[in-house]
Every structure is written in structure tokens, then in C-alpha cells.
C-alpha positions as CSV (number, residue, x, y, z in Angstrom):
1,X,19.0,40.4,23.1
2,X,15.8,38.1,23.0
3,X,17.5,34.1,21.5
4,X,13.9,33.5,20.4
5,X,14.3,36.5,17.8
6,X,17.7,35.5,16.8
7,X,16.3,31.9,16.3
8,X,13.1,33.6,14.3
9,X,15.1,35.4,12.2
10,X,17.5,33.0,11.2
11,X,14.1,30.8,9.9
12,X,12.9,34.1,8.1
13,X,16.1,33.8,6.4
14,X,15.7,29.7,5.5
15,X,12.2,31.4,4.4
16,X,13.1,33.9,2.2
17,X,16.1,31.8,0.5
18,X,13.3,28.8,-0.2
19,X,11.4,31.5,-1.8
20,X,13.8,32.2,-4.2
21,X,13.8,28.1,-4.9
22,X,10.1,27.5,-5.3
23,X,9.9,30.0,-8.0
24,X,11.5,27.6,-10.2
25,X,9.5,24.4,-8.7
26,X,6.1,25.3,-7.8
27,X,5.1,27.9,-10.5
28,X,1.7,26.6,-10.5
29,X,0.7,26.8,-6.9
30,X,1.8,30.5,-6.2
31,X,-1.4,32.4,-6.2
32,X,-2.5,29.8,-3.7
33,X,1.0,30.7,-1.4
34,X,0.3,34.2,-1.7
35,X,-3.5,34.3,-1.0
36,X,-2.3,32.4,2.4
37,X,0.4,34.9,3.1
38,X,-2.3,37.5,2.6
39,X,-4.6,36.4,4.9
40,X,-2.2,35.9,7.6
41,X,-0.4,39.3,7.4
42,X,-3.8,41.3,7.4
43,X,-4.7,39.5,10.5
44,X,-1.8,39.6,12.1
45,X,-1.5,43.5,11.6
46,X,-5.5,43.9,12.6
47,X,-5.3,41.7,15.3
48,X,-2.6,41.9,17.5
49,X,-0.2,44.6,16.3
50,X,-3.0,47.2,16.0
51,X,-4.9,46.8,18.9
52,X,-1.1,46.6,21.0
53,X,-0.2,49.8,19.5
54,X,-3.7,51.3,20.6
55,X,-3.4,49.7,24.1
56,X,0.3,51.2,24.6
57,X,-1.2,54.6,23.2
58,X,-3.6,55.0,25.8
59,X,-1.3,54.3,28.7
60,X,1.1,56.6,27.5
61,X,-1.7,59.1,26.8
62,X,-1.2,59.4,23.2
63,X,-4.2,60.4,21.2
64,X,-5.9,57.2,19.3
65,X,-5.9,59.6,16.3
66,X,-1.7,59.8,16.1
67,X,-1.8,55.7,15.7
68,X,-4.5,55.4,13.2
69,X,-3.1,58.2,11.2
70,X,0.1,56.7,11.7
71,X,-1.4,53.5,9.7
72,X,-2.9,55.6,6.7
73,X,0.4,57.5,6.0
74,X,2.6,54.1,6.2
75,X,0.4,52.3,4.1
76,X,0.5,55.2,1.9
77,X,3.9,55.2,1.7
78,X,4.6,51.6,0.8
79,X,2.4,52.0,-2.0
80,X,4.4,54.7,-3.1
81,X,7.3,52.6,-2.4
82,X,5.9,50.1,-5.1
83,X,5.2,52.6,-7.7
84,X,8.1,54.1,-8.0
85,X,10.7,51.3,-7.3
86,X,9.1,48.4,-9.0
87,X,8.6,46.3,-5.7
88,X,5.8,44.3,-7.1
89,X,7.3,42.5,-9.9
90,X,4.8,39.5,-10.6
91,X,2.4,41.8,-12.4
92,X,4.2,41.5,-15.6
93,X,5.5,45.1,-15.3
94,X,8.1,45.3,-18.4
95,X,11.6,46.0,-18.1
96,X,12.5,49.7,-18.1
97,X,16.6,48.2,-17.9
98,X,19.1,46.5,-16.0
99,X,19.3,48.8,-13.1
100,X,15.4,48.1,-12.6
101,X,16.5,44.5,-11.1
102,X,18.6,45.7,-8.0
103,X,16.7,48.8,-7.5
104,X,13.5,46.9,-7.2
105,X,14.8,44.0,-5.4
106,X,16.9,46.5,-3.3
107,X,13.8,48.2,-2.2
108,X,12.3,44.3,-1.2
109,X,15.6,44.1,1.3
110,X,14.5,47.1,2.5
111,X,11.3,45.9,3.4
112,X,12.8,42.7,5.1
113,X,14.8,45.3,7.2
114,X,11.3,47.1,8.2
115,X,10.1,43.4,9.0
116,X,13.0,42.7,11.3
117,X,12.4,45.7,13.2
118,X,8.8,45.0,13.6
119,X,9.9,41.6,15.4
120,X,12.3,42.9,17.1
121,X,10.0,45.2,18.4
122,X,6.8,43.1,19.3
123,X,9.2,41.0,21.5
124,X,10.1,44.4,23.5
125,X,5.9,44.8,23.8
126,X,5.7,40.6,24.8
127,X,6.8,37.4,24.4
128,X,3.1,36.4,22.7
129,X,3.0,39.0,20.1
130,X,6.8,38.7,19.3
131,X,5.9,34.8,18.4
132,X,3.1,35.7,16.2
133,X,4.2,38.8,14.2
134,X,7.5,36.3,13.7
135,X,5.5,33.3,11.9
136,X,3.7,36.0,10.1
137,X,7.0,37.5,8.9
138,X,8.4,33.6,8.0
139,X,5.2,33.3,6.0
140,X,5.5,35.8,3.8
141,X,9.1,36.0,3.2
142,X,8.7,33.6,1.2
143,X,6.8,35.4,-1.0
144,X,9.7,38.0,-0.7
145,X,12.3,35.2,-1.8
146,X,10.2,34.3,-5.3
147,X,9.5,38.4,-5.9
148,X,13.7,39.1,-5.4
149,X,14.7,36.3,-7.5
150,X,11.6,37.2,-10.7
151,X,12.1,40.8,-10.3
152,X,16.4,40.2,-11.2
153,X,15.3,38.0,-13.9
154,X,12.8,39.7,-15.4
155,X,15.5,42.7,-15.8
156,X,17.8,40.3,-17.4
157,X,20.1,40.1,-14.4
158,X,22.2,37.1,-14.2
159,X,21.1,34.2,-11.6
160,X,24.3,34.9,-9.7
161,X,23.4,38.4,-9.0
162,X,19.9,37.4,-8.6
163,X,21.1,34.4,-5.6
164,X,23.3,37.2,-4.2
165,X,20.2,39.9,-3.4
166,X,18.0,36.3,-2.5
167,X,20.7,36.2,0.3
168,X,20.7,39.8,1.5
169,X,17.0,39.6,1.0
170,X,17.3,37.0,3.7
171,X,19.7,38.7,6.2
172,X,17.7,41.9,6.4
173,X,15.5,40.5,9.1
174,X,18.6,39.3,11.2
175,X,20.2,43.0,10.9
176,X,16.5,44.5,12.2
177,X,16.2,42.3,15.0
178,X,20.2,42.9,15.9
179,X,19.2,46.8,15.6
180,X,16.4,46.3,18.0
181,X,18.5,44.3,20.3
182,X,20.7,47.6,20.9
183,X,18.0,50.0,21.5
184,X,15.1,50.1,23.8
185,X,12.4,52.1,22.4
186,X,9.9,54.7,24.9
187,X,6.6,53.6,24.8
188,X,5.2,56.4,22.4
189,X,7.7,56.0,20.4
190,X,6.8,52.1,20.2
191,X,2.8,52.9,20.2
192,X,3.4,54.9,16.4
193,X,5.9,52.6,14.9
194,X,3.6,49.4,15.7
195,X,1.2,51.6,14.4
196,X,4.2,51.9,11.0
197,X,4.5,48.3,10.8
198,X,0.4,47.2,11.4
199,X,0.3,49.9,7.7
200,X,2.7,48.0,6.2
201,X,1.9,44.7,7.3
202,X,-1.5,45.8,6.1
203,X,-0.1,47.1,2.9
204,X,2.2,44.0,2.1
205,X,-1.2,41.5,2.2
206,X,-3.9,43.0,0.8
207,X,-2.9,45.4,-1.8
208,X,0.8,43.2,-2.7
209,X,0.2,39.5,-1.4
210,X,-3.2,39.4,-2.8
211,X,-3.1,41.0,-6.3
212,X,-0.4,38.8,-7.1
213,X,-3.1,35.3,-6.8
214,X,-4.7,35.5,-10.0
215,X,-6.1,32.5,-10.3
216,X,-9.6,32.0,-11.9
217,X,-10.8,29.8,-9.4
218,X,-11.8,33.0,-6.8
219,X,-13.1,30.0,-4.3
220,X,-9.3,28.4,-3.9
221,X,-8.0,31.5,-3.5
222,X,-11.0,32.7,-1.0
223,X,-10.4,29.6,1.2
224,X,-6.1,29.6,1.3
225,X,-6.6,33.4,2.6
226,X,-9.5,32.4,5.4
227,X,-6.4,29.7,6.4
228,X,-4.1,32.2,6.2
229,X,-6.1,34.1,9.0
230,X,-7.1,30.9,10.8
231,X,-3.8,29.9,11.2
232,X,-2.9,33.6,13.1
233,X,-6.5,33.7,15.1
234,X,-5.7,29.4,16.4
235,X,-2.1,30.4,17.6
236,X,-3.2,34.3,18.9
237,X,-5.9,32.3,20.9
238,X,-4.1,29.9,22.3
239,X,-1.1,31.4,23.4
């Protein structure tokens, strides 16, 4: 068991419950949060977990094709994950009923489960990526908080109920890394789910981070997502 993934973890959790508090505080700034999230994510996925996928591929002498398809079909399926289970709640999507509140913020812990599994598995790959795919993961869970806590809302849930899925939101990591702790994955196995996780790490910035910044001023949001990916390219160099 890696105690830097525990430790990571526990902060994506203190991430994802200060989510859940800024929606009520900082209303105003959240298109610029999320357009930083975005660009962080994106490069995280196409810079480091990609290309490690791709590298652990060819030693293992899996075709290049099986990872990149791997990435279409996840991304795929996260956006099918959205349709269909209301995972993208700041759109103004009305209410189809109560039961639309835990389903969709049910299908967000999900998502923080995938996440912990993806740390917990870039620390089997390396120390390096483990640390960056982790910040990128504490980044945008707290995107993850304010989307669990409007989605319950918005589906007239109660705040209690809405505070009690913030919190498993923000244990889901924990549980993936634990999960990842117990097993020790063969490399091709590893090279196709990085492969799973750079699809949905693309997936979660640029077609769910991003949409969700619509601010009118295109050149704030422009320059919070080139710091989002300056922030992952200073760290990924210098470590």
C-alpha cells in the first residue's frame, strides 16, 4: 500500500467536500474553476497517462491499436454515462423527479471510484506519474463536489441527503486506491485501463469540465484552461 496514495486521497476527499461548499460561495467564479480543471485533466490524460499506457503497450507487445481504441470506446462510454444518468447537471437539464438526484449524483461517485483506481494505478506504473494524475484528480473533484451537491438540489432533494452523497462522493477515491492497494495488475492489463482512464480523463475535461464555463468573456476562460495545462506541463517537467 503506497502512504502517498492514501495521503492523495484523503485531499481528493477535503477536495471534493469544498466543492460541495463553494457552490454556495463562489457562484460567480465557476466557469473560470472549471475551464482550469479542464485544461489540466486534458493534459494530464495526453501527456503522461497516454503516452505511459503506449510505452507499457509496446514492452508487453500489445498492438498500439488495442490502447487507442481502448480511449475511443471509454470516452464513448462516459458520454453515454452522461446521457442517460444525468451526470452533467449545470446545464440546466430540468428535473424528470426525485430519484433523478441520487441516480445522477450516484453515477458522479462512480466516477470518483474510476478516479481512485486510476491513482491507484499510475503509482503501480511510478512514483512521477502517480503524483501528477493525483493533483489532477484533486483538481477536478472539486468540480465533482459543486455537480453532487446542484444535481440533489436541482431534484428537490433535501440538503441533508444532498451533504450525505457530497461525502460518499468524497470517499470513492479512498475506496479505489484501497482496491488498487490489494491487487497488482499484469502489465497488459495496466497498458488498456490507463488507456480507460486517459478516455475518461479526456472525456471528464473537454466535453464535461469545459461545457460547463459559459462565460461570455471566451479570453478568461481561454487563459484559466492554458493554466490549467501549465500547471500539469511545470510539475510533469520538473519532476
Amino acid at each position: 500500500m503506497n502512504p502517498a496514495a492514501i495521503i492523495l486521497a484523503l485531499i481528493t476527499f477535503l477536495s471534493t467536500l469544498l466543492g460541495g461548499f463553494v457552490i454556495l460561495k463562489f457562484k460567480k467564479s465557476l466557469s473560470i474553476i472549471f475551464a482550469f480543471a479542464a485544461g489540466s485533466i486534458v493534459t494530464v490524460a495526453l501527456m503522461e497517462i497516454l503516452p505511459e499506457s503506449l510505452e507499457i503497450a509496446k514492452k508487453s507487445g500489445i498492438p498500439v491499436k488495442y490502447v487507442t481504441v481502448s480511449v475511443v470506446l471509454s470516452f464513448l462510454f462516459f458520454i453515454l454515462l452522461e446521457k442517460y444518468f444525468s451526470a452533467h447537471p449545470l446545464k440546466g437539464i430540468a428535473s424528470e423527479g426525485h430519484v433523478m438526484g441520487p441516480i445522477g449524483a450516484g453515477s458522479l461517485i462512480l466516477l470518483s471510484l474510476l478516479d481512485g483506481l486510476a491513482m491507484g494505478l499510475a503509482f503501480q506504473v511510478g512514483f512521477s506519474i502517480g503524483i501528477v494524475v493525483a493533483l489532477s484528480i484533486i483538481i477536478h473533484d472539486l468540480p465533482d463536489g459543486i455537480n453532487t451537491v446542484v444535481l440533489m438540489l436541482k431534484n428537490e432533494q433535501s440538503e441533508n441527503k444532498a451533504l450525505l452523497f457530497l461525502f460518499m462522493d468524497g470517499l470513492a477515491p479512498l475506496l479505489g486506491v484501497l482496491l488498487t492497494s490489494f491487487i497488482i495488475f499484469p502489465q497488459k492489463i495496466l497498458a488498456i485501463l490507463l488507456a480507460v482512464f486517459a478516455g475518461e480523463f479526456i472525456y471528464v475535461g473537454a466535453a464535461s469540465l469545459l461545457p460547463e464555463s459559459p462565460e461570455r468573456n471566451i479570453l478568461k476562460i481561454t487563459v484559466a484552461a492554458t493554466l490549467g495545462f501549465l500547471f500539469i506541463f511545470i510539475i510533469t517537467t520538473f519532476m
